[in-house]
N, C-alpha and C positions, 0 to 999 in steps of 0.2 A: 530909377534915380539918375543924377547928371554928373557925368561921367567924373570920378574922382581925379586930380592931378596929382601924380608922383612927382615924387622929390625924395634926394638924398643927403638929410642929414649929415655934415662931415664928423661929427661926434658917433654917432649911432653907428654910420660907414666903419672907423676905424676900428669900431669895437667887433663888429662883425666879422673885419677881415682880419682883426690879430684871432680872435679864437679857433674861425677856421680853418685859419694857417696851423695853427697850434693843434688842432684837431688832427689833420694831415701828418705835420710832424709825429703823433703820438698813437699815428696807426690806426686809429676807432675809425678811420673815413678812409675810403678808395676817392680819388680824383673829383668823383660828380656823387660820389654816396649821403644820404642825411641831409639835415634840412635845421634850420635854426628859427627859433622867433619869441617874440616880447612882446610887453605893450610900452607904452609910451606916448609923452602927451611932446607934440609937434609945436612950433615955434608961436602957434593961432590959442594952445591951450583947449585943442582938442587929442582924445585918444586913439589913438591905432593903433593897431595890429602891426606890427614890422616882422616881416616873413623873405626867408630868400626865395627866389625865384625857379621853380623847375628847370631843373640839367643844369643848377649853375656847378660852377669848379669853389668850392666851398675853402680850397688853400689857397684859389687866387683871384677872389671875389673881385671884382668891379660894381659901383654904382648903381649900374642898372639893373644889377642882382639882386637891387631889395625891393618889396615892395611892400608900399603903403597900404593898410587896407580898413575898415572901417569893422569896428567888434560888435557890430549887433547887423551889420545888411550883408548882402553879397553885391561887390561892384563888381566893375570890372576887371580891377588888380586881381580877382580871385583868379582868373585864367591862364594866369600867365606864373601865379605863386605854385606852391611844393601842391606836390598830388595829394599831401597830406595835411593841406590848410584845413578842412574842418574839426580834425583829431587835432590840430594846435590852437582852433578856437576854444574848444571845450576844453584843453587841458587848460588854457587861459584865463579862462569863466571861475576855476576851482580858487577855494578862500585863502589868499598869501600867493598863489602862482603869477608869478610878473614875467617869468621865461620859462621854456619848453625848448627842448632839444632830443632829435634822433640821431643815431650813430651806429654803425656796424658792429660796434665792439667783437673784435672778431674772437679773442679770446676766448668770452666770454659767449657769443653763438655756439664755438666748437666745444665747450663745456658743456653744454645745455643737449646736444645732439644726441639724438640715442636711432634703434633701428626699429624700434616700432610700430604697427598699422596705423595708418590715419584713416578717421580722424583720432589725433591723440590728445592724451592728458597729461601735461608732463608735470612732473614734481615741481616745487620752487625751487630754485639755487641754493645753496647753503653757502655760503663763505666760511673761509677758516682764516682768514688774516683779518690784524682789526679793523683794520680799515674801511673796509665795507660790513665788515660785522655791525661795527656802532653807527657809522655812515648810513648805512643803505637799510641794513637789520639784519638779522639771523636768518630773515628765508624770504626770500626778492622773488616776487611770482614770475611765472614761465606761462606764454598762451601761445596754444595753436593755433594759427587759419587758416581758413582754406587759399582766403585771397589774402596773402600777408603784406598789403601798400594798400595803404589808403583808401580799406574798404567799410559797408558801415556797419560791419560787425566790429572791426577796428573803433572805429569810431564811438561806438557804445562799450566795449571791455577798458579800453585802453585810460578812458581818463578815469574810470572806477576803478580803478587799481590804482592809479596816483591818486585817487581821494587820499588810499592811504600808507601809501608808500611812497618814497622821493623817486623808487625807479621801476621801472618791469619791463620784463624781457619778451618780444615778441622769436617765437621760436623760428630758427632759422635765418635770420632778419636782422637782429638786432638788438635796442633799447631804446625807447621813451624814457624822459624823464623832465621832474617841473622843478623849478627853482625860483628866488626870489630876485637870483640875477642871473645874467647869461653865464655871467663867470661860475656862479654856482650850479647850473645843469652840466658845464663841460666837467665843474669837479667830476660831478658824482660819475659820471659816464668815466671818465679816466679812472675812478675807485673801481668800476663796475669790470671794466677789461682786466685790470689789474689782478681783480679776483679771480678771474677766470684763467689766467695766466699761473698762478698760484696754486690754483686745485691742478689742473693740467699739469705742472711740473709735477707737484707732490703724486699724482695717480701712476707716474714716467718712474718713478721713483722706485716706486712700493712696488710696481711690477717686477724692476730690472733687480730688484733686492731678490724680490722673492723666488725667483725663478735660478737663484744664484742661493739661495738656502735651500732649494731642493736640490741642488746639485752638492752641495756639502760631502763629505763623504763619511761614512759609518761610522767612525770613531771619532770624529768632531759631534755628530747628531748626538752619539752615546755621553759625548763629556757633558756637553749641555742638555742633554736631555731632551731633545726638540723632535716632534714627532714629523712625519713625513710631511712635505708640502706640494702641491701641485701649483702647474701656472694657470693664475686666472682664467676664467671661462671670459672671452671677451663683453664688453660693459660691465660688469661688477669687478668690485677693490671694495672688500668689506671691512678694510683697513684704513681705508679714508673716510668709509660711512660711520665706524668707528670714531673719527677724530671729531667728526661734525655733529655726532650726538652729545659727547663728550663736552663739548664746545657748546655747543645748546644750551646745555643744561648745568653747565658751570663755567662762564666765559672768565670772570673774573680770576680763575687757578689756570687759565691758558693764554691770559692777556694781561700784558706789562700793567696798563694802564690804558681808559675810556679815553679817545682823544678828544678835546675841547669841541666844540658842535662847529660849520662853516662860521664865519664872523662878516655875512655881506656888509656890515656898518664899515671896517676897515679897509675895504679893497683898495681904493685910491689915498690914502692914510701914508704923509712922509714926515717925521717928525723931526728929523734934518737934512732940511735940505742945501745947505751952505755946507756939508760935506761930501762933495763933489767926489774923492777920491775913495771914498767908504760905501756911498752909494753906487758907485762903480763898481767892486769888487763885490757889494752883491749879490747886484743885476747879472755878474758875471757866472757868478758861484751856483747862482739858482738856474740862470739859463741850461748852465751844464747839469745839473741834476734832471731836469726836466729834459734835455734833447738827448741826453746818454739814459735815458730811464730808470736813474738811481735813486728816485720816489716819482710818484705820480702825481701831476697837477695841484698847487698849492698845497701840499702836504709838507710833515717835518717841518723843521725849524732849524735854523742857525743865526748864530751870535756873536759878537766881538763885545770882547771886556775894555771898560772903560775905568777910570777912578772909584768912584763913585754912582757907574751905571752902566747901561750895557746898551748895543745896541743893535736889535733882538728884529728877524723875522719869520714871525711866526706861522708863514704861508709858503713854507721855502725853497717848493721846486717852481721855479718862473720864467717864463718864455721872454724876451727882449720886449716882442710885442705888448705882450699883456702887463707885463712886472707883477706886482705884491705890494703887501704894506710894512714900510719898514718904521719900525717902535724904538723911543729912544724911551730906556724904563730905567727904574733906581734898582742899582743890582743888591740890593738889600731886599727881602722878602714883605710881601705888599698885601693886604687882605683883598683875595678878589683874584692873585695868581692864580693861574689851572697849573696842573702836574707837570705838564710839559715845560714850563718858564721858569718853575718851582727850582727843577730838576738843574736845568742850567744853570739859576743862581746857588745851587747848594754845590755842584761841580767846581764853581771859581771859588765859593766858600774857601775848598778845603781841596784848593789843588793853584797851580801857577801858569795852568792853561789862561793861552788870551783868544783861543775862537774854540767855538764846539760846534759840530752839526749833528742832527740826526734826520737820518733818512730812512723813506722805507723801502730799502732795498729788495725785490721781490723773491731773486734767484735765490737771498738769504735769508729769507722769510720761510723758502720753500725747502732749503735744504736743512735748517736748522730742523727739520722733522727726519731727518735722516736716523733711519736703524740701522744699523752694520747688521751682515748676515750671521746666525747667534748671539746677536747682542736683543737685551728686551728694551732696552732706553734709547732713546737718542741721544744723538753726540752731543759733546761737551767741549769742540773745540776744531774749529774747520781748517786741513793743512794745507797749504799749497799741495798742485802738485806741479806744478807749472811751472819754468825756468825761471820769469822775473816773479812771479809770485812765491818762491820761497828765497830768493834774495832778499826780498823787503820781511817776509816774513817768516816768524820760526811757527806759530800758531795763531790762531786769531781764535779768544773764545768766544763759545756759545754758553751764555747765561740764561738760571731756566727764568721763566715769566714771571714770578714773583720775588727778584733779585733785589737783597735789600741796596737801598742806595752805596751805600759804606764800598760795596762789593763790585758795583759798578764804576763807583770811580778810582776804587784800587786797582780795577781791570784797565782803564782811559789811562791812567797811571804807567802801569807795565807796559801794557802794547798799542795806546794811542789810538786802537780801535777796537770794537766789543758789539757781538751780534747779542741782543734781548731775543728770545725765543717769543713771538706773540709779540714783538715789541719794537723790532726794529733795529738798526746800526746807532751808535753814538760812535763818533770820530773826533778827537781834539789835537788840536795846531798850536804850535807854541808864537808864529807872529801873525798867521796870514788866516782870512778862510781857505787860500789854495792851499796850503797846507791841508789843514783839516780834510777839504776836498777831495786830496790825491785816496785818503783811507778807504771811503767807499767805493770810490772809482775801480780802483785797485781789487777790492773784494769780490764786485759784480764778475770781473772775468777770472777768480779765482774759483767763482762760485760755479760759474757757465764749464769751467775745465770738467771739476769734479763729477758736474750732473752729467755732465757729455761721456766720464769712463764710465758709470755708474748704468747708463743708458745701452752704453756698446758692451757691456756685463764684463768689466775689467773690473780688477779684486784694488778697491783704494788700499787696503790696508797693505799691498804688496808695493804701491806707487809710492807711499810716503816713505819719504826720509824716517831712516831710526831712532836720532836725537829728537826728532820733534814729537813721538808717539811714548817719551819720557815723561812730557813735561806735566 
């Protein structure tokens, strides 16, 4: 055929290079790792393929990084595109997939690892945060290959698993995944590391605990009655295979609440845009949740109370690049709200906050499974132990997952900030979203102190202040 002309769309361009800028920033890519692509119909109203180009630098894409390419031939853009253009045709072919994307998600690789012969079998992923629970599902397959880039056993497993999954994990390697926009395959891949980041902490956890309640001494064992424990045989924690059967099989008594499905209709969605100074604070507010990793990619939500209405985003971690959709809604309850908007407006209901965020913070995602050594429950309230973290605070609680509302906002009430166990942070501000802001900010390196004494087998119960183990 006659040889096809590239060209670079400057709509198509900028999208490519905020996401992966965004990608870079949020750790799933090394420098030249992953590969991006879509379809799309060109300025003539015909379709291509839009692929970045092999060894491009995917945080500081250029033009000639994209390539054109036609979705039923092979031209010549195909040699110069990703070594893995044919596994992004076929994911492309699949009914609703308009974008494909791969990513290193390294978490979520070092999750997946085990030391087993090849060729191996590996389990699926389980997630225990909801975010990938309801996102991605309860068990996100796992493949071995022999040749794990671009080969065409690749090529045959990989889009048969997106038939029916948004994601799957090539072991050692990575993640594939399809979406109906670019913006929604970078979600799922940042839900996807996330989780893997989450089991990881929680497995850091359940070792340095347990290995700290075999150490107990005789007449602590005798008061609680705790029989001897050994430290883990390396890869097994039948304490987190515990959490994820559990979680399986009754997600609803270990999760706040299902979050609303992605919403591609609203990505580019400003419903006021003659508020120059409000749009601004929450481009600012999201950018920070998103580059400080205080939720992951359009995830959570936050809001400013208005008279009569609010104004509400419900995608709320956002890169400068990319932004979100910011909703101007009636803060009066509407048929058709999800839980999460619900939640907000019942908060301003019957409180005198004017911003609330919630985030899903992951450190507190991961520590809110915390068991002290002789305790059989997890805690009920995260202390500082750190210098400016118990300045600002005396405790911060942990509510369990089925917390009625009343209870949460008595909590927003007393200390302005409240981890949901399976649920997430809620943070409120009495003028600003920075306010609100500073709460989870503030928690993430309180939460990072703790898991750090916890890891190096230092006793928290020794490091906490005595007033605070009152409260």
């Amino acid at each position: 055929m006659a040889r096809q002309k590239w060209s670079a769309d400057e709509d198509i361009f900028k999208l490519f290079h905020s996401i992966g800028h965004a990608s870079l920033l949020s750790d799933i890519q090394d420098s030249h790792s992953g590969n991006m692509a879509m379809r799309w119909k060109n300025a003539q109203g015909k379709e291509v393929i839009v692929i970045t180009a092999t060894g491009s630098q995917k945080g500081d894409l250029e033009p000639r990084d994209l390539c054109y390419l036609s979705p039923v031939e092979i031209d010549s853009g195909y040699y110069q595109a990703s070594s893995e253009t044919d596994i992004h045709v076929k994911i492309l072919s699949l009914p609703g997939a308009q974008a494909s994307m791969h990513a290193h998600v390294k978490e979520l690789v070092m999750a997946t690892l085990d030391d087993q012969p090849a060729p191996k079998t590996p389990p699926p992923f389980i997630p225990v945060d909801p975010l990938a629970f309801y996102h991605l599902g309860p068990e996100i397959p796992v493949d071995w290959f022999a040749v794990p880039s671009g080969s065409p056993e690749m090529a045959k497993t990989i889009p048969a698993r997106l038939k029916d999954h948004p994601l799957t994990v090539i072991y050692g390697h990575g993640a594939m995944t399809r979406g109906r926009t670019l913006k929604e395959t970078f979600f799922n891949l940042c839900l996807a590391s996330n989780a893997g980041y989450i089991v990881r902490l929680i497995e850091r956890q359940i070792r340095s605990t347990r290995v700290k309640r075999h150490a107990l001494k005789t007449p602590e064992k005798q008061e609680k009655n705790l029989p001897p424990e050994a430290p883990l045989p390396v890869g097994q924690c039948p304490e987190l295979e515990d959490l994820r059967s559990k979680m399986k099989a009754a997600p609803e008594s270990y999760f706040h609440f299902c979050p609303a499905p992605y919403n591609p209709d609203i990505e580019n969605r400003c419903d006021f845009p003659e508020e120059e100074e409000i749009i601004k604070e929450f481009r600012r507010a999201g950018n920070r949740l998103f580059e400080s990793r205080l939720s992951p990619f359009h995830t959570g939500s936050m809001s400013v109370r208005g008279v009569d209405y609010l104004f509400y985003a419900p995608q709320a971690s956002m890169p400068y690049e990319v932004g979100a959709p910011l909703l101007k809604l009636p803060l009066a309850p509407e048929p058709g709200d999800d839980v999460e908007l619900l939640l907000h407006k019942k908060i301003y209901a019957e409180s005198d906050f004017q911003t609330l965020i919630h985030a899903y913070v992951p450190e507190a995602e991961a520590h809110a499974h915390l068991i002290y050594p002789g305790e059989e429950a997890p805690i009920e309230k995260i202390i500082p132990v750190d210098a400016e973290g118990s300045f600002m605070y005396l405790v911060i609680p942990v509510l369990p997952p089925k917390v009625a509302e009343d209870q949460l906002i008595t909590s927003l009430s007393d200390y302005k900030v409240a981890v949901v166990r399976g649920g997430g942070v809620w943070a409120a501000g009495g003028l600003s979203l920075s306010e609100a802001l500073h709460h989870p900010s503030s928690l993430r390196e309180i939460c990072l102190y703790r898991l750090a004494a916890v890891e190096r087998g230092l006793d928290l119960r020794k490091m906490e202040p005595e007033k605070a183990k009152k409260w």
